[in-house]
C-alpha positions, 0 to 999 in steps of 0.5 A, a space after each residue: 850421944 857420943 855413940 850415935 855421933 861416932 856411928 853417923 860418922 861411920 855410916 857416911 864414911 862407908 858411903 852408901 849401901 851395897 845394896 843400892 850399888 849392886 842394884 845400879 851395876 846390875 841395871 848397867 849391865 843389864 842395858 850393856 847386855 841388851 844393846 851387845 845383843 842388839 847389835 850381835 843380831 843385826 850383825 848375824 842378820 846382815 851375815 845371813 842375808 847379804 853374805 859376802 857383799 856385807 862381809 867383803 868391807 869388813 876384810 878389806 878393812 881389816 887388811 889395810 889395817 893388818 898392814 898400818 899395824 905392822 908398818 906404825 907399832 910393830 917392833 922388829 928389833 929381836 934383840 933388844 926387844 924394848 917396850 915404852 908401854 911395858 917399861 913405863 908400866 913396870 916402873 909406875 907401880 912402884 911409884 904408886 906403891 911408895 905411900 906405903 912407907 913400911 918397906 922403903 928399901 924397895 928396887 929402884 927403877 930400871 933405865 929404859 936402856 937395860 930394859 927387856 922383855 922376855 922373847 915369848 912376852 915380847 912376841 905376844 905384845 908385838 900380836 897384841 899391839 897389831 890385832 889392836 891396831 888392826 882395829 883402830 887403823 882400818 882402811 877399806 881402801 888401802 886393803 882393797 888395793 892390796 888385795 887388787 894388786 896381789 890378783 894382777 891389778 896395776 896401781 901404777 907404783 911402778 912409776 912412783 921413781 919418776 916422782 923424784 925427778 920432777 922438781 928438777 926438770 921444768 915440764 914441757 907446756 904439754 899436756 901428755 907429760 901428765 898423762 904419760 908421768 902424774 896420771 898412771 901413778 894416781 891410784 898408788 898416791 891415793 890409794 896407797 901412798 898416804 895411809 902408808 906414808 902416815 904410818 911411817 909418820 908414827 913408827 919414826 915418832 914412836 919407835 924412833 923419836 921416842 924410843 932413842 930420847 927414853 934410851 938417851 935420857 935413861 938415866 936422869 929419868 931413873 934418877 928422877 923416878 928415885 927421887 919422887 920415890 924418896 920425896 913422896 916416902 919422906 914427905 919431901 917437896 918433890 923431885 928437883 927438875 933443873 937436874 934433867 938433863 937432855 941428852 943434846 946429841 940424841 935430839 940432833 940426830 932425831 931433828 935430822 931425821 924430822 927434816 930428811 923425812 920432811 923432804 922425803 915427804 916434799 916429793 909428794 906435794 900437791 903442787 910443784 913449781 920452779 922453786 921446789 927443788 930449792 925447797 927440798 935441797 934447802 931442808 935436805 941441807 938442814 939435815 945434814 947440818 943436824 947430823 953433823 952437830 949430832 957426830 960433833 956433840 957425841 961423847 965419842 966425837 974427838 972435840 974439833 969446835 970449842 963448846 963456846 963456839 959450837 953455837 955459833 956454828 949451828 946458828 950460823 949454819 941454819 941462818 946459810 942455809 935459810 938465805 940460800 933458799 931465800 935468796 934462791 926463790 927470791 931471783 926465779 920468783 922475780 924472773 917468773 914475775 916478768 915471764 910468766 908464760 914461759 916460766 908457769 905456763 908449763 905448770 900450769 899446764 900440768 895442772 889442767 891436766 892433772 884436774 881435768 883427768 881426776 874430774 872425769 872432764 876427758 870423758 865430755 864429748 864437745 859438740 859445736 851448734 851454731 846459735 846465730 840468728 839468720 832472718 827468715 821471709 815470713 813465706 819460709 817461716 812455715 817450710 822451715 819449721 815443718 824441716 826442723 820439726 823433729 829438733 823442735 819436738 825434742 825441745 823441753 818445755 816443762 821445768 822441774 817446779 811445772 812439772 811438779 806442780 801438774 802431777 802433784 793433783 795426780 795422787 788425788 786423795 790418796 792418804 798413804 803417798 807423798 811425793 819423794 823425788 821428781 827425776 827426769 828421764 829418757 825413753 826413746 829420745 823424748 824427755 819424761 818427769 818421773 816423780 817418785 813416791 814414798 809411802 807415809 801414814 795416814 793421820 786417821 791412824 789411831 796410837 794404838 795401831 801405829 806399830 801394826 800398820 807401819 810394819 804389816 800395812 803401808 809397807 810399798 807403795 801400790 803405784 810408785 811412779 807418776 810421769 809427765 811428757 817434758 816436752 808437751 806437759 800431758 800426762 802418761 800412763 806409767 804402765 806404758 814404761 814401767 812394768 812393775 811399779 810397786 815400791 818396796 824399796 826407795 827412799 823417804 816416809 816409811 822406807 826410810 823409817 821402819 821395817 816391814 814383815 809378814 808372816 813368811 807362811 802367810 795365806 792372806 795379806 795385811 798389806 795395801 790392796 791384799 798384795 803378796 810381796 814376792 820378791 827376794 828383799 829380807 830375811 826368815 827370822 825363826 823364833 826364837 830370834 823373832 822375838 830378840 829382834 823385835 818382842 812384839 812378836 812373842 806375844 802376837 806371833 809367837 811360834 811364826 817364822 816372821 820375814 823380815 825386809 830391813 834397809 829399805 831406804 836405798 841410801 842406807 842399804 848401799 852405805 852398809 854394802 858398799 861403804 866405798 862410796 859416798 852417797 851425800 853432797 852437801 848433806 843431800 843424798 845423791 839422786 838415783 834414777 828409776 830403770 827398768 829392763 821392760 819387766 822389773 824395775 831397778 834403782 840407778 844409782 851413781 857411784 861417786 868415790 872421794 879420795 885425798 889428792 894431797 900427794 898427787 902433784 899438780 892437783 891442788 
């Protein structure tokens, strides 16, 4: 009884069986397997297709990061060549070995200020760091103006020293001073003076901040490494933590430096008034105090101020400078309460100027018609008419739900079509509404066929576009404007769903009306990648090149093209408009960027 006892205990103490673990690793790894292949061929399927439109983002991105990369972690620094990673690394597994009580005389812990690594490692660390960053710190737009930038494109850095000088002189109330001074500059402060100033951001936080406090404090961190060493060798309580000692000359010197950058960074704000110069002397001020109180309270300083007092120095000073800047903003806020015209008209102005160039509101063209009512004879109303009669026929009468309503009875009994979108359009002055139409399945599909008839059969819509005269409501022929009106590419149903294909040496059609598409949309695929991309074709097509047409929904296929722009508003996809040069017909589809203003001044 006492041997079966001991060996339960040793079966639930080996856990479970190697074999069952074996089988859940090997079921892991087999759906990791399948999912990396998954998207290898989708990433080899979009090479082969699109070529450099699907690759340009791609090395854009790559570049932006290459250069957040180097400014954020790279280490210049030959001759120390330090490392919080490798340092921290090195001294850890000693820590984690100290369970093993046998061998108690292990080396202590090295101080971070007598760390180094090795040249070659070191530089192989610094590639690493960057090729990982590269990934991590992409940024399309950042590349993509580098890249402009090297082939002649002019970003306007070049009026980026004017920046500095604005908080000091009050703007004239005219809007051509930011046109000529804030607006030439607005695509280096989008484009490139954020994600850069962001990456300083972290290099000071990291390789500075971090790296001076670890260098300070180097020696009460190795004591306290020892100690936990010999607490957790011992059995003891644990290190004492009140012997920590922060190096206070060090942390003085890293506040100066916060607030010098923090006032770098206030000459990039989104709004400038009469108060910011006294914003930024106020922080810069505090600054200079930190520094100060650092070259004070070095070990190499000849003491000037007694220990008692040095306290009250530094209270004293932060508490001066802050009444300054108070007192300050307090009297030109009160002068600009009792002359506000004069003291934030200018601004103001700044402003209109600013927002009305990055919304694009320069471009509208204003026209002046005149509304008022002037009474007519009754014997005038006729001649006046017949003379305006062309003003009058351009007048639309049909809105939006009328239009709709008259054209949805057009698709009649038609199971495979649904309205997507109505648009309204222009063709030789007069107004039309053009509904767009997606093809969908119908519900007389059985299961079993659900497959064969979304990928081969309702793959296009036969007649695509449905218009409506907006000025008198009659129904036009399509024909008459639209040449080729077949849809294979849109949005909505089926496009926006599933893919299409069809043999690529087809003799005969299975798709609506025996049509044979014969555009230049998709891609041969070969067995035996035709049957990785999709199985159902090992067994129905096994030895058939299959042409393939994915991203049909025009939304997505511009996402993955060109990932620059946004295509939604409000979780609504932009509208696109159907055109046509009197032969193809093409989707027309705004191109909208969104870009952080934050550092562009007077454009909040």
């Amino acid at each position: 009884m006492k041997t079966n006892y001991s060996e339960s205990e040793d079966s639930v103490s080996r856990g479970p069986p190697r074999k069952g673990i074996f089988i859940l690793l090997a079921i892991i790894a087999f759906f990791i397997l399948i999912s990396t292949i998954s998207q290898v061929i989708s990433l080899y399927l979009n090479v082969q297709e699109f070529g450099t439109l699907f690759i340009r983002p791609f090395y854009y991105a790559l570049i932006g990061g290459l250069v957040l990369g180097i400014i954020s972690f790279v280490r210049i620094d030959l001759k120390n060549r330090r490392s919080i990673f490798w340092w921290a690394l090195t001294n850890a597994i000693p820590l984690i070995r100290t369970s093993d009580t046998t061998s108690p005389g292990q080396q202590d812990l090295s101080p971070f200020k007598d760390f180094q690594l090795t040249l070659p490692k070191f530089a192989i660390w610094q590639v690493t760091k960057l090729l990982t960053a590269s990934v991590l710190l992409t940024n399309i737009n950042l590349g993509m103006t580098i890249i402009g930038m090297t082939a002649g494109w002019s970003s306007g850095i070049s009026y980026l020293p004017s920046l500095f000088t604005l908080p000091f002189v009050a703007p004239p109330s005219d809007m051509a001073f930011a046109q000529q001074n804030i607006i030439p500059m607005v695509p280096a402060l989008t484009l490139l003076v954020s994600p850069i100033l962001g990456a300083l951001g972290t290099r000071l936080i990291l390789l500075v901040g971090i790296t001076q406090l670890l260098k300070a404090a180097s020696s009460t961190l190795t004591e306290l490494g020892s100690e936990i060493k010999k607490s957790t060798t011992e059995g003891s309580m644990g290190p004492d933590l009140t012997k920590i000692k922060l190096p206070t000359s060090t942390i003085e010197s890293l506040v100066a430096l916060f607030l010098f950058w923090t006032a770098f960074n206030m000459f990039f704000p989104s709004y400038i008034d009469y108060n910011s110069k006294f914003m930024i002397g106020g922080v810069f001020l505090a600054g200079i105090a930190f520094a100060a109180f650092s070259y004070l309270d070095s070990p190499n300083t000849k003491r000037i101020i007694k220990p008692s007092q040095i306290n009250s120095v530094r209270i004293g000073a932060i508490i001066l400078i802050a009444l300054l800047v108070g007192a300050s903003t307090g009297v030109q806020g009160s002068i600009a309460d009792t002359r506000k015209v004069e003291w934030n008209g200018p601004y103001s102005t700044q402003e209109i100027a600013v927002n009305r160039y990055l919304a694009n509101l320069d471009s509208v063209k204003e026209v002046q018609y005149n509304f008022s009512l002037s009474p007519l004879p009754p014997n005038e109303i006729k001649p006046y008419i017949q003379e305006h009669r062309d003003l009058l026929d351009a007048v639309r009468l049909w809105d939006l739900k009328g239009a709709e309503a008259k054209l949805k009875p057009e698709i009649g009994l038609i199971p495979y079509v649904d309205f997507q979108d109505t648009d309204i359009l222009r063709f030789n002055g007069s107004l039309y509404w053009s509904a767009s139409l997606k093809p969908i399945l119908p519900e007389t599909v059985e299961a079993s066929n659900v497959w064969y008839n979304e990928h081969l059969v309702y793959t296009h819509v036969p007649n695509g576009f449905l218009l409506l005269d907006g000025h008198n409501g009659k129904i036009v022929d399509t024909a008459d404007f639209f040449n080729q009106r077949k849809i294979y590419y849109g949005e909505g149903g089926l496009l926006s769903d599933v893919w299409s294909a069809y043999p690529s040496d087809r003799q005969t059609s299975d798709e609506l009306n025996g049509h044979m598409y014969s555009g230049s949309g998709g891609i041969d695929i070969p067995p035996p990648l035709s049957w990785i991309f999709e199985p159902n074709w090992l067994l129905s097509r096994p030895f058939e090149t299959i042409h393939t047409m994915r991203y049909k929904d025009v939304h997505e296929k511009m996402e993955l093209l060109f990932p620059y722009f946004f295509y939604q508003i409000n979780g609504k996809p932009i509208d696109m408009y159907p055109v046509t040069d009197g032969k193809e017909t093409y989707w027309l589809m705004p191109l909208m960027i969104a870009l952080e203003t934050d550092r562009v001044p007077w454009s909040q």
